[in-house]
NUDO-793966 format. One record per residue (C-alpha): residue number from 1; residue in one letter; x, y, z. Coordinates in Angstrom, 3 decimals, decimal comma, always signed. Layout:
REM NUDO-793966
<atom NUM 'a' <X Y Z>>;
...
//
This chain:
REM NUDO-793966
<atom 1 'x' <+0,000 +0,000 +0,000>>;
<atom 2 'x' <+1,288 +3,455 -0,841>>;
<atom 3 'x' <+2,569 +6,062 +1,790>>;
<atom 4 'x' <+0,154 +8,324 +1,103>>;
<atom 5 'x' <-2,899 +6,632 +2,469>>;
<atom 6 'x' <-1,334 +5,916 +5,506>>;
<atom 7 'x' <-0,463 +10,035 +5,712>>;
<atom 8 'x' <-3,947 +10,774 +4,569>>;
<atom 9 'x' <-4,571 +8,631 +7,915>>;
<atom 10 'x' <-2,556 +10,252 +10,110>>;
<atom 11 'x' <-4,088 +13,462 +9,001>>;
<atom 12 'x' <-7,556 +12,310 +10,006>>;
<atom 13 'x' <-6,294 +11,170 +13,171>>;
<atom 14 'x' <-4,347 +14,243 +14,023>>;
<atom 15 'x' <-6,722 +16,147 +12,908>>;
<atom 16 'x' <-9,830 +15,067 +14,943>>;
<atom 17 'x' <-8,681 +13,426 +17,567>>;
<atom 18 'x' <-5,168 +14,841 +17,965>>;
<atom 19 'x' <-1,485 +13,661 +17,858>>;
<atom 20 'x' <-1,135 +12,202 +21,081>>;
<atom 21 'x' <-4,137 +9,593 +19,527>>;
<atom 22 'x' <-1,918 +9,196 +16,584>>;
<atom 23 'x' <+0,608 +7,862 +18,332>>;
<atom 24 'x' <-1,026 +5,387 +20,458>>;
<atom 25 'x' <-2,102 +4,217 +17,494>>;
<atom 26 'x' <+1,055 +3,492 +16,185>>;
<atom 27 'x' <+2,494 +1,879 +19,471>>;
<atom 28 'x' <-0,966 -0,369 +19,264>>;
<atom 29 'x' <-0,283 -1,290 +16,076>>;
<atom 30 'x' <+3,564 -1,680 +16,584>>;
<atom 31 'x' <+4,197 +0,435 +13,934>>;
<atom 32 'x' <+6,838 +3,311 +13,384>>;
<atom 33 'x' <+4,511 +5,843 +11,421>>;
<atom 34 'x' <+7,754 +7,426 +9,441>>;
<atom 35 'x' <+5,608 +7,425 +6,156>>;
<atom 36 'x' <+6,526 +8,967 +2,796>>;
<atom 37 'x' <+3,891 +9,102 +0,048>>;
<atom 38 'x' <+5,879 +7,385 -2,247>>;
<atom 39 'x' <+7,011 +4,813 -0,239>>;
<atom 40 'x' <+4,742 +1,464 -0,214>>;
<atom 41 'x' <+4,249 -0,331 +3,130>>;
<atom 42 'x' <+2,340 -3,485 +4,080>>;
<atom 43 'x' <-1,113 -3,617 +3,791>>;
<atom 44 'x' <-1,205 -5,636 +6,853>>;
<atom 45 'x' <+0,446 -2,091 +9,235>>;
<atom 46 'x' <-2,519 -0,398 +7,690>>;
<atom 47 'x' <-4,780 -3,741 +9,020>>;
<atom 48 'x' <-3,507 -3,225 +12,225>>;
<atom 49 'x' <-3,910 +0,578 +12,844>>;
<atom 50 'x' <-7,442 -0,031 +12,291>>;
<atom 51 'x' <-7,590 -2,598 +14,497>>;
<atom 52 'x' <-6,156 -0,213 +17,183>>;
<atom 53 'x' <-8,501 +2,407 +16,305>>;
<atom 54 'x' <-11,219 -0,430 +16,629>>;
<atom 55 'x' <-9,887 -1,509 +19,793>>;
<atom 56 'x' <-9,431 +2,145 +21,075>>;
<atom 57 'x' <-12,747 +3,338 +19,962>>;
<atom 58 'x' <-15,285 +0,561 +20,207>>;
<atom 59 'x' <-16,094 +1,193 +16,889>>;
<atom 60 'x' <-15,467 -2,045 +14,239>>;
<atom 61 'x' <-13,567 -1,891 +11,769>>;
<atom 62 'x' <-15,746 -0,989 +8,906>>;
<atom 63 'x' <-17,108 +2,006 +10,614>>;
<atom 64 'x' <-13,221 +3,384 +11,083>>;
<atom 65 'x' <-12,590 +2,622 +7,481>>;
<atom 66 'x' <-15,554 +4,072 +6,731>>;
<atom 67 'x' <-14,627 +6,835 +8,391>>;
<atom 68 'x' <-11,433 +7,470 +7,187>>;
<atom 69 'x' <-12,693 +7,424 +3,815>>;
<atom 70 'x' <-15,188 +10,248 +4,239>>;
<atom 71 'x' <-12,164 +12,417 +6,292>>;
<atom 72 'x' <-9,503 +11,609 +3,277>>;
<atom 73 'x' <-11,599 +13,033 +0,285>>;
<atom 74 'x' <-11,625 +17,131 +1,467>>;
<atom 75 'x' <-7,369 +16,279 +2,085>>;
<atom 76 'x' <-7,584 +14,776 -0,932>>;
<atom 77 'x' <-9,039 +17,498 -3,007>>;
<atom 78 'x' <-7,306 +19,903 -1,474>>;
<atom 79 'x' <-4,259 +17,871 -2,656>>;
<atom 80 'x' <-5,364 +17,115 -6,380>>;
<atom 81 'x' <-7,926 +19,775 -7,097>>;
<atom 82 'x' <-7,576 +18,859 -10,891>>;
<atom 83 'x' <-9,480 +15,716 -10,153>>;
<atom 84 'x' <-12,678 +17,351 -9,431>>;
<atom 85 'x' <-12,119 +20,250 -11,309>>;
<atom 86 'x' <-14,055 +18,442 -14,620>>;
<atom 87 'x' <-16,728 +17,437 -12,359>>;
<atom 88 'x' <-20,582 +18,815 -11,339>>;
<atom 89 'x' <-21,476 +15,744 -9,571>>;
<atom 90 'x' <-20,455 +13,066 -7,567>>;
<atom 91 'x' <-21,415 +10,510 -10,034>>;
<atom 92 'x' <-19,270 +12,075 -13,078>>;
<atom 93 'x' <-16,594 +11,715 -10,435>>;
<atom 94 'x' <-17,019 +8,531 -9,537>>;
<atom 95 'x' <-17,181 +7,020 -12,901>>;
<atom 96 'x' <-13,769 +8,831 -13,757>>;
<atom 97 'x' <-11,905 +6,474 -11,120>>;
<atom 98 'x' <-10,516 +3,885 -14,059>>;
<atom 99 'x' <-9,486 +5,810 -16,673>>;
<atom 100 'x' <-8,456 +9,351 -15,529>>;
<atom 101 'x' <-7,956 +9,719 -11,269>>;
<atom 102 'x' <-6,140 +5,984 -11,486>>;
<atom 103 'x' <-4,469 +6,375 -14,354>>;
<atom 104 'x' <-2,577 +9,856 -12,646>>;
<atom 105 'x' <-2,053 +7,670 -9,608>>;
<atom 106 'x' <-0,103 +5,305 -11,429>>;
<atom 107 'x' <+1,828 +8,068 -12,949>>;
<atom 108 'x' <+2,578 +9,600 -9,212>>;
<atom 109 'x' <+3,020 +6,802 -7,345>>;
<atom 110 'x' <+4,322 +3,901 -9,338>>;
<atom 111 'x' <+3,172 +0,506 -8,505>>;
<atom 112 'x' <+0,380 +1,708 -6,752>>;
<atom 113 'x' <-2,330 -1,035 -6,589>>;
<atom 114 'x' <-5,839 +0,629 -7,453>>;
<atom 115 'x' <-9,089 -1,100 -6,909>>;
<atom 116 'x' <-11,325 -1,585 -10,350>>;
<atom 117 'x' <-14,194 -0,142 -10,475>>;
<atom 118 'x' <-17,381 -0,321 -12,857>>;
<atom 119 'x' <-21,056 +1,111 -12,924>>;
<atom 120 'x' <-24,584 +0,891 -13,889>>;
<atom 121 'x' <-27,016 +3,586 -13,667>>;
<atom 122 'x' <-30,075 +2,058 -14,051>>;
<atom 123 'x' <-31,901 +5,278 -13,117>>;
<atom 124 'x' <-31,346 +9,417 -12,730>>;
<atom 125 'x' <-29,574 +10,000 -9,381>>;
<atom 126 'x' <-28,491 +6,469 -8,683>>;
<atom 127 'x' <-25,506 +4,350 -9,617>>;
<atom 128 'x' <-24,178 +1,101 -8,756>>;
<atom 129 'x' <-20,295 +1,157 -7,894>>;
<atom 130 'x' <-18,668 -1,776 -8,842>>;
<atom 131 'x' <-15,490 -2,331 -6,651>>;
<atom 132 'x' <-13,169 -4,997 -6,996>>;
<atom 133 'x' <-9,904 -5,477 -5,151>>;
<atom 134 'x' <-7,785 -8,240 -3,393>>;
<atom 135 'x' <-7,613 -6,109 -0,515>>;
<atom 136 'x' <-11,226 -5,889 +0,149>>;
<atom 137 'x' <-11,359 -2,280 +1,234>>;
<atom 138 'x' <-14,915 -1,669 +0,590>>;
<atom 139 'x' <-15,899 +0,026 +3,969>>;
<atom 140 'x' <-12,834 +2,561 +2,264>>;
<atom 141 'x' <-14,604 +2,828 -0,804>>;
<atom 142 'x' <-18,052 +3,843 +0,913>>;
<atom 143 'x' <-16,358 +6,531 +3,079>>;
<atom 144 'x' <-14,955 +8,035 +0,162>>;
<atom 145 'x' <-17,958 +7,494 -2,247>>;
<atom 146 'x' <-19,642 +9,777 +1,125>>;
<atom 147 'x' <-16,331 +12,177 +0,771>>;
<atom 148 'x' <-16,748 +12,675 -2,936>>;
<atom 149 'x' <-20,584 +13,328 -2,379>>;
<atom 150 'x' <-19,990 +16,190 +0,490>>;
<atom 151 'x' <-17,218 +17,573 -2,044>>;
<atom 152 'x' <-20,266 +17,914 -4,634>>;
<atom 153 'x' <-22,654 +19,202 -2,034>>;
<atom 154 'x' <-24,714 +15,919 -2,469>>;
<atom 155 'x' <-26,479 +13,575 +0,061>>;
<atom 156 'x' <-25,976 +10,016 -0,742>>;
<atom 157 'x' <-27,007 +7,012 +0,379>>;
<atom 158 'x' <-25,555 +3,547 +0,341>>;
<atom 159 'x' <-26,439 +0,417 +0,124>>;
<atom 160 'x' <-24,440 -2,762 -0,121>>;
<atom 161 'x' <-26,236 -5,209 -1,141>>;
<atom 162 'x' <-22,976 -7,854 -2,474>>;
<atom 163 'x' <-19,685 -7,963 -0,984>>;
<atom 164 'x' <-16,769 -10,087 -1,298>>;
<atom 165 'x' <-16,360 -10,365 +2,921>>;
<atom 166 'x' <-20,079 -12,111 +2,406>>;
<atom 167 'x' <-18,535 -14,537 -0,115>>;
<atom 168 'x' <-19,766 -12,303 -3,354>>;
<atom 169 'x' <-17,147 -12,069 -6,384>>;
<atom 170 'x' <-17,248 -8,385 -5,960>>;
<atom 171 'x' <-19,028 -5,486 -3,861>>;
<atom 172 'x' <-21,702 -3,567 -5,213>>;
<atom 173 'x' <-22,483 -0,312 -3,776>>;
<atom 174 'x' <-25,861 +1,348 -4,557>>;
<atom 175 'x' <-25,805 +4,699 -4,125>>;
<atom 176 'x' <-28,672 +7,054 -4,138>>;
<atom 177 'x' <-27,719 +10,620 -4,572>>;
<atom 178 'x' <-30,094 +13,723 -3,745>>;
<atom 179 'x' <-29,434 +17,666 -2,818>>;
<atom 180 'x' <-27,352 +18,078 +0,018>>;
<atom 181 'x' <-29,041 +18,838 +2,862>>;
<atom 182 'x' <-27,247 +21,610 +4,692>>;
//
């Protein structure tokens, strides 16, 4: 896993909860937490910082990743504002994962391993997210799917319906997206 997700999570951390969290996260998790974005670490240190979060919080695992995902997309945008720049909505973002936002990743962090995505929109305001990956991140995925919607001043909601930790070949996320509320 690339260095940059795991200083996208230290942001989050830092940021909400503070840097004295942050590091008692890191002791939890045994790890060392000198991260560069470039660098790629195992996927298993970033398996074990949410576990300490878990075990910290009382919250499981897919609610931290969740989480996480939601906090990471403002950073992110701030970060790579040309990603969003082309976009109105959260969907048109969304469906430019594959072939435009991945594609750049590649390019600025080489051997980056991306998740696949693909879609269906089998009505106005919905789509169905597609997400394949060995590393079965999908609680990730729905965080930032929430992220990207916020970004876009949309509501969304999110069903998932199929997923590869229930035994399905891949996870399908439903989302519904509306007018944001605030």
């Amino acid at each position: 896993m690339k260095g940059i997700i795991f200083n996208l999570l230290e942001k989050a951390v830092t940021a909400e909860h503070g840097a004295d969290v942050w590091d008692t996260l890191l002791e939890r998790a045994g790890a060392d937490g000198s991260y560069t974005s470039l660098g790629s670490y195992s996927d298993a240190e970033l398996v074990r910082l949410v576990e300490a979060a878990s075990a910290l919080t009382g919250r499981s695992a897919s609610e931290i990743l969740r989480w996480f995902g939601t906090a990471a997309m403002p950073m992110l945008h701030g970060r790579y504002p040309e990603f969003f720049a082309a976009h109105t909505d959260c969907g048109s973002f969304l469906r430019s994962l594959n072939d435009v936002i991945h594609a750049e990743v590649r390019k600025l962090y080489p051997g980056a391993e991306v998740p696949s995505f693909s879609f269906e929109a089998p009505e106005e305001n919905r789509l169905i997210v597609v997400y394949r990956s060995r590393k079965q991140l999908c609680a990730l995925a729905e965080g930032m799917i929430e992220g990207s919607a916020r970004q876009f001043g949309q509501d969304v909601r999110i069903e998932h319906p199929r997923c590869t930790h229930r035994g399905d070949d891949a996870c399908h996320l439903d989302c519904r997206f509306g007018p944001s509320s605030a």
